[in-house]
N, C-alpha and C positions, 0 to 999 in steps of 0.2 A: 716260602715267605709270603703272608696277604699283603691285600694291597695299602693296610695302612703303613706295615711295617715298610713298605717298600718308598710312599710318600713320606714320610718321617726321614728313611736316609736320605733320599732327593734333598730333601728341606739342611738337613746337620750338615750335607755335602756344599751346596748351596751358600748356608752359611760360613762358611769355610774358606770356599774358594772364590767368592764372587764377590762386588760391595753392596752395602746394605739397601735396597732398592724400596720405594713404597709400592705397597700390595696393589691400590690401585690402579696408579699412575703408570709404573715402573720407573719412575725418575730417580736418582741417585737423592735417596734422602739427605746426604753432608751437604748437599748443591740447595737444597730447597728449605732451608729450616727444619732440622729431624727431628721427631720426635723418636723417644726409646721406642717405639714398636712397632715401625715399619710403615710410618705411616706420615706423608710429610704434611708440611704445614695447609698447603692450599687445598689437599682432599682433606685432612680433617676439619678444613674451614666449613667443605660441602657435607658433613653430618649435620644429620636434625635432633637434635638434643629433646628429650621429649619431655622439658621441665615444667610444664604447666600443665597440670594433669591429673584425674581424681585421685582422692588420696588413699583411695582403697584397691580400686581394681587398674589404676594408671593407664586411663582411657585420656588420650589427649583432650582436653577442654578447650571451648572458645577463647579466644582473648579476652570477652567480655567479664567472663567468669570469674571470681576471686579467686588467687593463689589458695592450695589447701581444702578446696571445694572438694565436694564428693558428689557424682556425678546420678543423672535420676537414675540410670538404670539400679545401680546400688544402694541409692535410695529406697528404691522401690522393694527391692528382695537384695540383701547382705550375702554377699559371698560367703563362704566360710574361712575364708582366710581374712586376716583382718590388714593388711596392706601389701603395697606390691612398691616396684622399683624399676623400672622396664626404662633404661638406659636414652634409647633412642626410638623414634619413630622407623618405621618400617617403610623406610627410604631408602631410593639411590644416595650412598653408595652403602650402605646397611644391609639391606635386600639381598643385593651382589652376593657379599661376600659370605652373608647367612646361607646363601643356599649354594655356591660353592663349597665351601666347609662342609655342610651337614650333607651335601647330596655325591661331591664328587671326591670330597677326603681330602680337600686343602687345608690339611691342618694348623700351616702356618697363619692361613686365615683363623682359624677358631686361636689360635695362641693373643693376635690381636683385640681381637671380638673378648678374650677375656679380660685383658688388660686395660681394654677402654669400660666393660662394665664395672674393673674393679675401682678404675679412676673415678665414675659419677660416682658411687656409694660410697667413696671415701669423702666428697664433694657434699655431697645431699643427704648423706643418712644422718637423722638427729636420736633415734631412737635407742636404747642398747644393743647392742649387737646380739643376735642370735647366738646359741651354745652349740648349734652345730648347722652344715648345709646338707639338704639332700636332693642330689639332682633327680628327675625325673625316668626313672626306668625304662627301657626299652626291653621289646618282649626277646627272648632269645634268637626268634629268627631272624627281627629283623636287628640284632647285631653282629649276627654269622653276614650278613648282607653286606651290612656297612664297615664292619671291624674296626668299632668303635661306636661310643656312645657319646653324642655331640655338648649335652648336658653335664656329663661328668667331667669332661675334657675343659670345659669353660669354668667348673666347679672347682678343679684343681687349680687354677691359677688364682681363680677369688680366694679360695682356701689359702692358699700360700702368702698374696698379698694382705690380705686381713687377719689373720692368726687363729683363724677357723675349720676347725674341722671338718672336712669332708667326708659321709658314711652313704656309701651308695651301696652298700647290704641292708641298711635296714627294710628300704620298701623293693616289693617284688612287685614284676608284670607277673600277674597270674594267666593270663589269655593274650594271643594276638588280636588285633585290631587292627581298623580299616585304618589308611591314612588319613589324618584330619584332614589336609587339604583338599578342598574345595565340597565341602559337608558343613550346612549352615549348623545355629548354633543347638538346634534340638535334635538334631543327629548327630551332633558331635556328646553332647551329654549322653546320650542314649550308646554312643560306640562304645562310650567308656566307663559305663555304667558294669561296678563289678571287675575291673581290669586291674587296680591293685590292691597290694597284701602287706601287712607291717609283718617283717619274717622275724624280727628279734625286739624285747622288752625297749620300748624310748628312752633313753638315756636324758633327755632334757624339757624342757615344758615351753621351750623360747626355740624354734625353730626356722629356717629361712629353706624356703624350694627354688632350686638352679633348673632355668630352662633356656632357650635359644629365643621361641618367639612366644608372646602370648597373642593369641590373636580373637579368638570370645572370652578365655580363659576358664574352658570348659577341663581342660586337663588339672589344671591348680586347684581350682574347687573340689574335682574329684580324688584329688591326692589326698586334699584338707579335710577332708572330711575322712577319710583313712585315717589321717595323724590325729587328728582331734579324739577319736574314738581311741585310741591308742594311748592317749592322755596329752597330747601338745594342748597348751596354753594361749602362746601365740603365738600365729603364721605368717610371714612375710612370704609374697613372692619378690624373685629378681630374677630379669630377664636383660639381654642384650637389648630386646627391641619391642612394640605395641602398633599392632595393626591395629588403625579406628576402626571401628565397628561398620 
C-alpha cells in the first residue's frame, strides 16, 4: 500500500471515529462555529482572501489601485492566458496547509484547500464558466514520489462542486524538471520551456488550469501557450493561492 493510500485511510478512519476537528487549530469545529470543511470560524477569520488583484495574472494590488486593474507587469507583456483566480494570498495559515498537502500527503488538507477555492469562484466568478478544467501535470517521477498529483486532487473537488469537467489526460509532462521553488522568474521560464504536450484533440475553446500555487506564473503561461496552439480560445487560471512578486 503507498503512502497516499495509507493517508487516505488514516483520514476515512479519523473521520469515523473521531469529532470533526479544524485542520489548523484542532479545536472541535461544533465548539467554535464550524464551517462544512474543517475549518472553524476564527482560523478561517485568519485567511487572506486575495480580492484585489490584477485581473489577468491576480498579482495582489495596492489598496490605492482601482478594483479590476491590470497590473504594469501585464501591461507591459500579456500573459497568454487571459485571466486567473488565485483564491488566497500566500499566507499563514494558506502556506501551512499548501505545503503540508502537496509535500507531505495531508490530503485531508488539499480536500479543504479545494473547497475553499471552490467557495471564492462561486463568490467572484462573473465570466462563463469554462467547458472544462485541466490541472497542471506532474512528470511521472515525480508522482511515483508523491502518489498523487496536488493539482488534480484540488480539480476534482472544483470539478464536482461546479459541474465541470475535469480532463487531466489531455496535457502530458513530456520531461522532468527542476523544482520551481526557489528559481527566479527567468529560470523558471527557461525550466519549463518544452515540458508540456496536448496528448489528445481539445474538446473545447473555453478552458480553466487547476494549480496549488501561482507564484511568477511562469507554469500557466507555459501551459497556455500549449492550449492556445492546440486551439483553446480562452484561459483562465485558478489557483488556491498568489505569491506577490
Amino acid at each position: 500500500m503507498d503512502m497516499a493510500m495509507v493517508n487516505l485511510t488514516f483520514e476515512l478512519l479519523s473521520q469515523t471515529v473521531l469529532p470533526p476537528t479544524c485542520i489548523v487549530c484542532g479545536d472541535d469545529v461544533r465548539l467554535k462555529g464550524a464551517r462544512a470543511i474543517d475549518l472553524c470560524a476564527a482560523c478561517n477569520g485568519d485567511l487572506a482572501p486575495n480580492s484585489h488583484a490584477c485581473a489577468v495574472c491576480a498579482e495582489p494590488l495596492p489598496p490605492s489601485v482601482p478594483d479590476n486593474s491590470i497590473c504594469g507587469v501585464c501591461l507591459q507583456k500579456r500573459p497568454r492566458y487571459h485571466a486567473s483566480l488565485c483564491a488566497f494570498r500566500y499566507t499563514y495559515p494558506i502556506d501551512h496547509l499548501v505545503r503540508a498537502f502537496k509535500f507531505h500527503g495531508r490530503l485531508a488538507y488539499g480536500r479543504v484547500l479545494g473547497e475553499l477555492l471552490s467557495v471564492a469562484l462561486s463568490n467572484a466568478h462573473r465570466d462563463a464558466w469554462p467547458a472544462l478544467l485541466i490541472p497542471v501535470p506532474l512528470a511521472d517521477a515525480r508522482f511515483r514520489e508523491r502518489g498523487f498529483n496536488q493539482a488534480i486532487e484540488l480539480g476534482r473537488i472544483v470539478a464536482a462542486r461546479l459541474r465541470i469537467p475535469l480532463r487531466p489526460d489531455l496535457v502530458l509532462r513530456t520531461r522532468m524538471t527542476r523544482e520551481q521553488t526557489g528559481l527566479d522568474s527567468k529560470a523558471r521560464r527557461k525550466n519549463l520551456r518544452g515540458a508540456f504536450a496536448v496528448g489528445s484533440p481539445l474538446p473545447a475553446k473555453h478552458v480553466a488550469i487547476i494549480d496549488d500555487v501561482v507564484t511568477t506564473g511562469s507554469t500557466a503561461n507555459e501551459l497556455a501557450r500549449v492550449l492556445r496552439r492546440a486551439g483553446a480560445k480562452r484561459i483562465e487560471v485558478w489557483a488556491v493561492a498568489r505569491t506577490p512578486r
